[in-house]
Every structure is written in structure tokens, then in C-alpha cells.
FIDOLO-598962 format. One line per 3 residues: number of its first residue (from 0); their letters; for each residue y negated, x negated, z negated of N, C-alpha, C. Coordinates in Angstrom, 1 decimal, always signed. Each point is the difference from the previous one (the first is absolute). Layout:
// residues N
NUM> a> Y:X:Z:Y:X:Z:Y:X:Z  ...
***
This chain:
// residues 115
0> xxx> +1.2:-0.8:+0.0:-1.2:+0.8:+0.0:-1.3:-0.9:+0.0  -0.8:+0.7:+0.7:-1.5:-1.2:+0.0:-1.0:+0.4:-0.9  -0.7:-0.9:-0.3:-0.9:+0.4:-0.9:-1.7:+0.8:-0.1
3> xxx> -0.1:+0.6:-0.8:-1.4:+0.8:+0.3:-0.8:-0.3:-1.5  -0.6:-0.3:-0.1:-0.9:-0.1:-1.0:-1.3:+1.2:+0.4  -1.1:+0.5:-0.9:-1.1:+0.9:-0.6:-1.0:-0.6:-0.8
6> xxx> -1.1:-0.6:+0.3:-0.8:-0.2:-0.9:-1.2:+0.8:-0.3  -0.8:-0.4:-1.2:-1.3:+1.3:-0.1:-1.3:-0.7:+0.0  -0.7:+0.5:+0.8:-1.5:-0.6:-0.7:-0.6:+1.0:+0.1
9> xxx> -1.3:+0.0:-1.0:-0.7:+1.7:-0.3:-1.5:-1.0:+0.3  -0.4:+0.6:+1.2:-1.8:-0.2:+0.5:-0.7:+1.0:-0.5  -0.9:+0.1:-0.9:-1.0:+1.4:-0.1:+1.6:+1.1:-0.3
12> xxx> -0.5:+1.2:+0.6:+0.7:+1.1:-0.1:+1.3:+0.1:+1.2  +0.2:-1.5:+0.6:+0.7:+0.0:+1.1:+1.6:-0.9:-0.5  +1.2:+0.9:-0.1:+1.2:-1.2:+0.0:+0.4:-0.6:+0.8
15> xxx> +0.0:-0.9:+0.5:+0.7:-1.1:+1.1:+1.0:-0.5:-0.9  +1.8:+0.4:+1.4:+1.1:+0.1:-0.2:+0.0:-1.3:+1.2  +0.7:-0.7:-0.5:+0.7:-1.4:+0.7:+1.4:+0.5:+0.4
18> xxx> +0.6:-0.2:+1.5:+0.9:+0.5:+0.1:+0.8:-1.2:+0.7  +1.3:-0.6:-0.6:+0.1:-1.3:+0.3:+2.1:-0.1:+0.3  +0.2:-0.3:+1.2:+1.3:-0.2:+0.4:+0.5:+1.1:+0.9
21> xxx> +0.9:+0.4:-0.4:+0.9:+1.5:+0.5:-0.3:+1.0:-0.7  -0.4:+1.0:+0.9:+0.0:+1.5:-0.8:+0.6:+0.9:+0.8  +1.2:+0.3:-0.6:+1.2:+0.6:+0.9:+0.5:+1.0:-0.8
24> xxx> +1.3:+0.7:+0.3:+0.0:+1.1:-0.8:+0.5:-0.2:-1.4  +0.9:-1.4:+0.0:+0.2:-0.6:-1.6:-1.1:-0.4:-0.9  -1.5:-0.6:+0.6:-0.9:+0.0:-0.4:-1.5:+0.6:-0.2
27> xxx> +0.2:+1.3:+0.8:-0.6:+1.0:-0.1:-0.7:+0.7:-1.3  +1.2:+0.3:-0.7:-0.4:+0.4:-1.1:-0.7:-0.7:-1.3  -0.1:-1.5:+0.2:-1.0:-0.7:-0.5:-1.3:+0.7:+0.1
30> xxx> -0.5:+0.1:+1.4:-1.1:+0.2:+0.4:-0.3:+1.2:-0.5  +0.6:+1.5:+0.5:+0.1:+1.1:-1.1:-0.5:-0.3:-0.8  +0.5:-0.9:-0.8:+0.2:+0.2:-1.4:-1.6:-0.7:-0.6
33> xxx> -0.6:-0.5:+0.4:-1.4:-0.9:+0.0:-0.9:+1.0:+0.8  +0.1:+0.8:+0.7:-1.0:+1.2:+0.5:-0.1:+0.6:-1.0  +1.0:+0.4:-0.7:+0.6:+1.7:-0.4:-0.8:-0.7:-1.6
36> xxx> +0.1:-0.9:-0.3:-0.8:-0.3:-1.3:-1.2:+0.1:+0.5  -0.8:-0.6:+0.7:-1.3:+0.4:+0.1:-0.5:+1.0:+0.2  +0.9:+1.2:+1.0:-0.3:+1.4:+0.2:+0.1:+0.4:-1.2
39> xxx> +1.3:-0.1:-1.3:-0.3:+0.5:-1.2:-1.4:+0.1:-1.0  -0.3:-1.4:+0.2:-1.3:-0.6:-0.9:-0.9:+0.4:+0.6  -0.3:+0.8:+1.0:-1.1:+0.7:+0.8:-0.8:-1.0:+0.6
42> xxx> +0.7:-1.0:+0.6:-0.9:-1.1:+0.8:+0.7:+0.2:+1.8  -1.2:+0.6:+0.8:+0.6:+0.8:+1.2:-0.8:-0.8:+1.0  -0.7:-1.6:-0.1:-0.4:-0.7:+0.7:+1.2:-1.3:+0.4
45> xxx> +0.3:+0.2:+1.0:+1.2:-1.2:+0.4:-0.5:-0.7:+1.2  +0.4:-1.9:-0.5:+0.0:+0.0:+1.1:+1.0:-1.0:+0.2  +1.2:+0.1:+1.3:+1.2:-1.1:-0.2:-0.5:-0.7:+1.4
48> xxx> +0.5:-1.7:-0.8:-0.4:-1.1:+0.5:+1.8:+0.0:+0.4  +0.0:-0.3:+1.6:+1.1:-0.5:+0.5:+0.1:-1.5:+0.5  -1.2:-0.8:-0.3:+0.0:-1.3:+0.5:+1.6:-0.7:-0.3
51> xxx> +0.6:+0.3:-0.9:+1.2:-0.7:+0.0:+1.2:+0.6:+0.0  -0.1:+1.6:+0.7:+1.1:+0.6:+0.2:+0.5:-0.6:+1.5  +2.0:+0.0:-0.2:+0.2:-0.9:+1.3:+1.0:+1.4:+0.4
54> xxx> +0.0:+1.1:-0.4:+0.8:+0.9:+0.4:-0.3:+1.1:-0.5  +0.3:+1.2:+0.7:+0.2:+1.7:-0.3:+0.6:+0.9:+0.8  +0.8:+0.6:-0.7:+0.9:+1.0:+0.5:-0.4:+1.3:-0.7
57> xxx> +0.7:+1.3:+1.0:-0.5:+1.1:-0.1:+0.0:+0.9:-1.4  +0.6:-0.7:-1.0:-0.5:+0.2:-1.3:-1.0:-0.6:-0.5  -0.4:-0.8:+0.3:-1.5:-1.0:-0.6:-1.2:+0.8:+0.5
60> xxx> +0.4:+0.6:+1.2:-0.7:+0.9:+0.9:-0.4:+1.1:-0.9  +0.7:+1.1:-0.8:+0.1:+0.7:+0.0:-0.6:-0.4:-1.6  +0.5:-0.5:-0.4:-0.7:+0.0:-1.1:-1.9:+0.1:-0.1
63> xxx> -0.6:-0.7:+1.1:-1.4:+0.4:+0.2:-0.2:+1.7:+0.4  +1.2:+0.6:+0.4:-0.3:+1.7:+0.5:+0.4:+0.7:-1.3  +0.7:-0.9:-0.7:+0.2:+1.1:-1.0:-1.4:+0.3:-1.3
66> xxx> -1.0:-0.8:+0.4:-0.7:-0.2:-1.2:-1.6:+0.8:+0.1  +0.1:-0.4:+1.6:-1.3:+0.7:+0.5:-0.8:+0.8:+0.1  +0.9:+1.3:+0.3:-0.6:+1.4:-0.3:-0.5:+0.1:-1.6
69> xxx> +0.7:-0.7:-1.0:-0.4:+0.1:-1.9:-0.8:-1.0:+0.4  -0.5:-1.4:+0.2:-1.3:-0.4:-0.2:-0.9:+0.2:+0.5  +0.3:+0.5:+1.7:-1.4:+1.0:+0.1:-0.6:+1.1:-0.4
72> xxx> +1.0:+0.7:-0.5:-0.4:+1.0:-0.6:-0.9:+0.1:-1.6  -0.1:-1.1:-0.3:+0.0:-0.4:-1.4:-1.5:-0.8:+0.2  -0.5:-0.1:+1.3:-1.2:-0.6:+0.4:+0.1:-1.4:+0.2
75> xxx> +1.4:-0.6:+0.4:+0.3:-1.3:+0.3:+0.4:-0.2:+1.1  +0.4:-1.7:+0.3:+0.6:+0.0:+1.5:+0.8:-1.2:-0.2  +1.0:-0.3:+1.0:+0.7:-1.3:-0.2:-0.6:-0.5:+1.5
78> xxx> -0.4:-1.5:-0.1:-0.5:-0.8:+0.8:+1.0:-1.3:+0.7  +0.1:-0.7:+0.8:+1.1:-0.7:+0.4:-0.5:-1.1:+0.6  -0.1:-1.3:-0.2:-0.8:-1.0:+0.4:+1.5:-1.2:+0.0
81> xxx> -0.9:-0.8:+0.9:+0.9:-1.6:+0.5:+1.4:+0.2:+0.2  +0.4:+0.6:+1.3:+1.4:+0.1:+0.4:-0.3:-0.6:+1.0  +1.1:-0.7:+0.1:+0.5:-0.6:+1.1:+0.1:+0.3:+1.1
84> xxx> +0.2:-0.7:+1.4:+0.1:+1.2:+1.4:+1.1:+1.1:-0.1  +1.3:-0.9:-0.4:+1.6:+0.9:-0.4:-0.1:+0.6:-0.5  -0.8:+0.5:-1.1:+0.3:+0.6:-1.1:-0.9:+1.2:+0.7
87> xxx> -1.2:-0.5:+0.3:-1.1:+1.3:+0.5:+0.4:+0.5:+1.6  +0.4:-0.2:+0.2:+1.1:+0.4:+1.7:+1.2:+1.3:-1.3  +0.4:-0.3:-0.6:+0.9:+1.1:-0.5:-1.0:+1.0:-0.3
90> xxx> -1.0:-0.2:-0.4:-0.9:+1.4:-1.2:-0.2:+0.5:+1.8  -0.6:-0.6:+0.7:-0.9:+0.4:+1.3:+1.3:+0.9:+0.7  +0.8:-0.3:-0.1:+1.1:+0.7:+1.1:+0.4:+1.4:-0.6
93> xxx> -0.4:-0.2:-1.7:+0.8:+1.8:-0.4:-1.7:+0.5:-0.5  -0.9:-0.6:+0.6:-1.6:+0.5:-0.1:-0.8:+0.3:-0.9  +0.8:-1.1:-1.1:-1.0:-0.2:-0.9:-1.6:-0.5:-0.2
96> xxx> +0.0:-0.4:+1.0:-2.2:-0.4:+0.2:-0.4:+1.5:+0.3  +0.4:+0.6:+0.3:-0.9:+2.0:+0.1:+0.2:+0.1:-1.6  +1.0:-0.2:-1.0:+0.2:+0.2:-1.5:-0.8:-0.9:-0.9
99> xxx> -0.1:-1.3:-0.1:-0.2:-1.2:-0.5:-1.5:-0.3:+0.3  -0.7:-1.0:-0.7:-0.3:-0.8:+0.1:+0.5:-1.0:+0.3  +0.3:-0.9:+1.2:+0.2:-1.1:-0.4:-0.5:-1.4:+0.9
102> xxx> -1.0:-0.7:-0.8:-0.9:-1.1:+0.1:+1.0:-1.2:-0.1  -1.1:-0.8:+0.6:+0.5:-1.8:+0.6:+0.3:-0.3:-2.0  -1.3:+0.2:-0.7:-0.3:-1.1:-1.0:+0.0:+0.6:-0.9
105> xxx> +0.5:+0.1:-1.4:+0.0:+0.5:-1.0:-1.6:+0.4:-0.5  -0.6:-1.0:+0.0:-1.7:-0.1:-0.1:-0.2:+1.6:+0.9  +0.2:+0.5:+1.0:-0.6:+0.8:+0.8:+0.5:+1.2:-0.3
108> xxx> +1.3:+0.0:-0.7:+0.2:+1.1:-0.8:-0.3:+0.2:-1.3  -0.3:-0.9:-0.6:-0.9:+0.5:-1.4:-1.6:+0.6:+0.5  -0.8:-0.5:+1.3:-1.2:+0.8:+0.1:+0.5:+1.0:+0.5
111> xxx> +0.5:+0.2:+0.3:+0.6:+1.7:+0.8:+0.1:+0.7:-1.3  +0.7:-0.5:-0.6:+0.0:+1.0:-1.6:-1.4:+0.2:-0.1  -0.7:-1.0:-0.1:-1.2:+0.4:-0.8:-1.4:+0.4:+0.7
114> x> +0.7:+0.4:+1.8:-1.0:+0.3:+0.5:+0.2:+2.1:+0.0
***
């Protein structure tokens, strides 16, 4: 099995989620599990850094759809910054850019938050 790591950083009112290795359906539920806490604590500003994701499959996918409709609704959004061409060629083909934000530079998605 490959590995996935999650890290946190909290800017202002914004979490930035580090998303790092494989996020597949065995490691999926990591991720879950690190949304689903912040959706609890009522923090509905996300933004996941994929600069060092080297894979995703259609559970890693899905875990972004499961969460969306509850953080926007709640007056939040999840934001998607520094993917790679591979990785952004998968969101682009099931049409995630009409859904998403998703920016070159982590930087460009914290002003989008705060614009």
C-alpha cells in the first residue's frame, strides 16, 4: 500500500490541508476524516494544497463531492491549488473546474477567499 499523509495549517479563518502521496480508496478515509473534523468545529473555509500529491483515484475524487453541498451551504467553500498537470487532467475530464476553484498557487487561493 502507498502512502498518504494530511497536514494542517490554519491562515486567518482559512485551513490549508497538505495532501501528500496516494489518495486512493484505502486512503481516502484519512482525508474524510480531516474535512469531517473541521466541518464539525464549524470551520467551512478549505483550502487543499496538492503540491505533493503524486496520485488519485475515484474515491479521493469523491471525497471532495461529498463535502460540498455542507460547506457551501454553511457559507464556505473548498478551494484546490498546486496540482500537478496528471493530477489536474483527472479533475478536468469529470469537470471539476465548472465545480472548484482551482488556482496555479496556493497564494491565489487564499485571495480568492478573501476577495
Amino acid at each position: 500500500m502507498e502512502s498518504f499523509e494530511v497536514s494542517k495549517r490554519v491562515e486567518g479563518k482559512i485551513n490549508i490541508l497538505y495532501i501528500k502521496g496516494y489518495l486512493d480508496a484505502h486512503t481516502a478515509p484519512m482525508l474524510e476524516d480531516e474535512i469531517q473534523g473541521l466541518v464539525d468545529n464549524g470551520e467551512f473555509q478549505i483550502l487543499v494544497n496538492f503540491k505533493d500529491l503524486l496520485y488519485i483515484s475515484s474515491a479521493g475524487l469523491g471525497v471532495f463531492m461529498g463535502f460540498i453541498e455542507n460547506i457551501r451551504s454553511n457559507g464556505g467553500d473548498i478551494k484546490l491549488s498546486n496540482m500537478n498537470s496528471k493530477i489536474f487532467r483527472v479533475f478536468d475530464l469529470l469537470g471539476f473546474p465548472t465545480l472548484y476553484d482551482i488556482l496555479e498557487e496556493e497564494q491565489e487561493a487564499l485571495t480568492k477567499f478573501n476577495s
